[in-house]
C-alpha positions in Angstrom: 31.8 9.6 20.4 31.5 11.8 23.5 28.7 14.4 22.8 29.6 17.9 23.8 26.8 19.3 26.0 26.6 22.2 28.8 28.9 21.9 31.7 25.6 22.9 33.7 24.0 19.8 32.6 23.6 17.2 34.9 21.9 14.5 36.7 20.4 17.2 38.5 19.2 19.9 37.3 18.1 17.8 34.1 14.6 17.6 34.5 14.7 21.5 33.4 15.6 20.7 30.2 13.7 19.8 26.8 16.0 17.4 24.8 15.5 15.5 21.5 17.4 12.9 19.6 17.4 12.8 15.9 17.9 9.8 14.2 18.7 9.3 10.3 20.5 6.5 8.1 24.0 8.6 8.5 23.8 9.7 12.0 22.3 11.2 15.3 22.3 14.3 16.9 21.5 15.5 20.6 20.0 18.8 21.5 18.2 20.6 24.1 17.2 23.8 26.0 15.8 25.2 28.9 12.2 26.7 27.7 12.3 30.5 28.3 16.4 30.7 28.3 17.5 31.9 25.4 21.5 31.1 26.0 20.3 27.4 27.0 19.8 25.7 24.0 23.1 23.2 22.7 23.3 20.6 19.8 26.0 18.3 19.1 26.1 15.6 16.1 27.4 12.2 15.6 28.0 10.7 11.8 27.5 7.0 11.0 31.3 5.8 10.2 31.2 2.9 7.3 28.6 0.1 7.3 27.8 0.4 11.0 23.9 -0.4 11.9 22.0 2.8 13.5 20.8 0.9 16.7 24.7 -0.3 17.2 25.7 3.6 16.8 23.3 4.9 19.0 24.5 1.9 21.5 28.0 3.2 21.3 26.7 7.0 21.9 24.5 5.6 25.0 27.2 3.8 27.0 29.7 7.0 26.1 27.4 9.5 27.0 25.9 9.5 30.9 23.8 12.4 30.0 21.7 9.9 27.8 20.4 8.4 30.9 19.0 11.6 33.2 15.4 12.2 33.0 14.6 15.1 31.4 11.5 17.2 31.1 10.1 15.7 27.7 12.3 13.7 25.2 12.0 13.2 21.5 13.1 10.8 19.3 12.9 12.4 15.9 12.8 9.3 13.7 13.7 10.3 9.9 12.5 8.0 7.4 11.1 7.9 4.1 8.9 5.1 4.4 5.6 6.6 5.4 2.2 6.8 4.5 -1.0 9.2 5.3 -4.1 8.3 6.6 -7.3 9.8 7.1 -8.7 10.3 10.7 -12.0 8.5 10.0 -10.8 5.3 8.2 -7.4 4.4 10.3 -7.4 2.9 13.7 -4.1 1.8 15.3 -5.0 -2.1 14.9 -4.4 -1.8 10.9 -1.3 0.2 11.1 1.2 -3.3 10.1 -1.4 -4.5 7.2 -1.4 -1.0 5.7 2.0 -0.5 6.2 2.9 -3.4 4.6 1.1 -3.3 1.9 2.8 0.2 0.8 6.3 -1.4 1.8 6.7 -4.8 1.1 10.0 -5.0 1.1 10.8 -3.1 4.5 12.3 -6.1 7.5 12.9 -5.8 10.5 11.4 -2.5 11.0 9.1 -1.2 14.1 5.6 0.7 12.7 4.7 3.6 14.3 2.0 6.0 14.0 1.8 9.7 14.6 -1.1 11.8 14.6 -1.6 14.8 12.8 -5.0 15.8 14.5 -4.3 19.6 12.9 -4.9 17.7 9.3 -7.3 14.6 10.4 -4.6 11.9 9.6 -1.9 10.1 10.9 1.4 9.3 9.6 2.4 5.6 9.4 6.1 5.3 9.4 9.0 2.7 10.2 11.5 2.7 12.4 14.8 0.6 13.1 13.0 -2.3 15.6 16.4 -3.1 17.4 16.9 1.0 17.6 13.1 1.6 18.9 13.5 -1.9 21.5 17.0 -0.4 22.9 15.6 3.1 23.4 12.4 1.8 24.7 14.4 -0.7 27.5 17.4 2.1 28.1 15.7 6.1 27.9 13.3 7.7 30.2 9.9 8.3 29.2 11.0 8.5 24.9 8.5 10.3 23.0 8.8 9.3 19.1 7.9 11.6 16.7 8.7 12.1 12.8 10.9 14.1 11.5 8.1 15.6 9.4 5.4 16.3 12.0 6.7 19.7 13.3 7.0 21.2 9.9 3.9 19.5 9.1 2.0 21.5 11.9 3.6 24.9 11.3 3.1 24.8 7.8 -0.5 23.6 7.5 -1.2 26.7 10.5 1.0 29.8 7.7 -1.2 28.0 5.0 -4.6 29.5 6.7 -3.6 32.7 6.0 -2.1 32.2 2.4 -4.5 32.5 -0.7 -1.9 30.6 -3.4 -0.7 27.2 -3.0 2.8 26.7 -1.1 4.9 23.9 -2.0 7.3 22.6 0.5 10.6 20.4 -0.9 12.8 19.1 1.5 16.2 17.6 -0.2 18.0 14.8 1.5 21.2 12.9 0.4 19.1 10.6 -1.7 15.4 11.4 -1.2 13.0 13.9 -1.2 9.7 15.1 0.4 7.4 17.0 -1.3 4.2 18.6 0.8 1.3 20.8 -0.2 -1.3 22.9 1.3 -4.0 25.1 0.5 -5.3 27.3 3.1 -4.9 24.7 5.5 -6.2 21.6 3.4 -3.3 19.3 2.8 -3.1 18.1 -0.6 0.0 16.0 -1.3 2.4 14.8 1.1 4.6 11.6 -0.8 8.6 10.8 -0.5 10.8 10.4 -3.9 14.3 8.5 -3.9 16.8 10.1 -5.9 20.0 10.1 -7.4 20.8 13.7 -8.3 19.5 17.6 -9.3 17.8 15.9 -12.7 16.0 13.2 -10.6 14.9 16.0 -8.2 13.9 18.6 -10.7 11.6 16.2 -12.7 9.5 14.7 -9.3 8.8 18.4 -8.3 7.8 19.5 -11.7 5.7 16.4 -11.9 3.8 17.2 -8.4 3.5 20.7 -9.3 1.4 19.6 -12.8 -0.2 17.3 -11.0 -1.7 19.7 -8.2 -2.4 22.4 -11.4 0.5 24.6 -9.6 -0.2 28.3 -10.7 3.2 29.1 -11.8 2.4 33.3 -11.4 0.7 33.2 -8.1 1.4 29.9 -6.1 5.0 29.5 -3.8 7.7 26.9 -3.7 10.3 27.5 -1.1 13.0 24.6 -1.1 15.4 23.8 2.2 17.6 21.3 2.8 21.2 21.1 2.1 21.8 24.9 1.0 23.6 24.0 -2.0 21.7 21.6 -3.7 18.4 23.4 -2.9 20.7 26.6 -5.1 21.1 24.3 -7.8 17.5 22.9 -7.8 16.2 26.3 -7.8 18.4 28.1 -10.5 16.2 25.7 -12.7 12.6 25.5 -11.0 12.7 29.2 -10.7 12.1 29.3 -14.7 8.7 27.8 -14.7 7.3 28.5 -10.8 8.2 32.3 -10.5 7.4 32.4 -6.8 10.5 29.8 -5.8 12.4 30.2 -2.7 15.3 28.7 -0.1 14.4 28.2 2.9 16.6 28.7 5.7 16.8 26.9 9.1 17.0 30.4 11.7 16.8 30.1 14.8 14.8 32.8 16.6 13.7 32.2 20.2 17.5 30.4 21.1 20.9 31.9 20.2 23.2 29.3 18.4 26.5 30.0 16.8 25.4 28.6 13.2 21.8 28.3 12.1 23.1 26.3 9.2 24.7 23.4 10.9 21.1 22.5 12.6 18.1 20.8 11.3 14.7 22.3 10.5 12.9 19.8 12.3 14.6 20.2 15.5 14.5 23.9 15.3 10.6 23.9 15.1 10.4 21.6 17.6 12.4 24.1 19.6 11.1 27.5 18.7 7.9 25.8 19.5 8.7 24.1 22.8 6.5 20.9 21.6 
């Protein structure tokens, strides 16, 4: 489980670089970059083998992996999860955060609640997180900044929405979920997860937002990215009733990398960004 970063990383020249770790239910990645480098930026991943927790994966990866340990000039956790909830700026303070979490997911154990602000949108996102992963990274990494996976699409897309008349419908496929977000010139208007268990599953939950938000299906935009060939396949049907439906790819811009595709959206943004 040895992570394949720069030979030029080190204990010291570390604090340089920007790095994130993304966490979700089949693995984790490591990335980072030196802001204003554009030959900097690396990214290596590490899949979940068999029925083996997260927090004792991301252990293993720790102890293996020195360059876990340095201090670096900002670190993220990127915590993907499905289990989240919006909301609004004036009727959320941190001290309710459990309670309202648990009363969306009652069934969720042994999870830590976290809460990220989305000051762009006046809300915050109420999520959960692995406790024995979050207590680990709290006692082991420096400085750990967590974030979800969500929030950097969330801001980039809410700031191409000011400038957009029609609606634009974002769908981001996982294995076995989906998230489905909406904005209108800025205004978020539906942000909700879906589990699923294939292309029929996902078809009908985006067809059922879409009538639910009165979706223009001549003027307003759908763009779909995930997993390019199930977003194809998801498409190839959409496309018939929401003319203005797209894929959309993860590119990397600012960074050179030798395949887009094998990297996540969320890490991108947060890259091409430098949040």
């Amino acid at each position: 489980m040895v992570l394949r970063v720069p030979e030029t990383l080190n204990a010291v020249n570390s604090e340089n670089y920007k790095v994130s770790i993304r966490l979700w239910p089949d693995g984790l990645s490591f990335s980072g970059y030196i802001p204003g480098d554009e030959g900097s930026f690396f990214s290596d991943t590490v899949e979940r083998k068999g029925d083996i927790h997260i927090a004792r994966l991301l252990k293993e990866v720790f102890f293996e992996n020195p360059c876990l340990s340095y201090y670096y000039r900002s670190l993220h956790i990127i915590c993907v999860s499905s289990k989240y909830t919006l909301a609004p700026e004036g009727l959320f303070s941190g001290k309710e955060k459990d309670l309202l979490f648990s009363f969306c997911f009652q069934e969720e154990k042994d999870v830590k609640v976290l809460v990220q602000p989305l000051t762009a949108i006046h809300s915050y996102l109420i999520y959960s997180f692995a406790n024995e992963a979050y207590e680990f990274i709290i006692r082991s990494l420096i400085n750990p900044v967590f974030i979800h996976f969500l929030t950097p699409m969330l801001l980039v897309w809410q700031k191409n929405s000011l400038t957009c008349y029609p609606k634009q419908l974002y769908v981001m496929l996982h294995p076995s979920s989906v998230d489905i977000v909406c904005f209108e010139q800025g205004e978020l208007l539906f942000l909700n997860a879906f589990d699923h268990e294939g292309t029929s599953d996902l078809i009908y939950f985006i067809m059922y937002v879409c009538r639910q938000l009165g979706v223009n299906q001549l003027e307003d935009c759908l763009y779909v990215c995930g997993d390019e060939t199930l977003c194809r396949s998801v498409i190839a049907t959409v496309q018939n009733y929401i003319r203005h439906t797209d894929y959309l790819p993860v590119q990397m811009q600012k960074y050179r990398f030798p395949d887009d595709r094998s990297l996540f959206m969320d890490e991108v943004i947060l890259t091409e960004c430098g949040l």
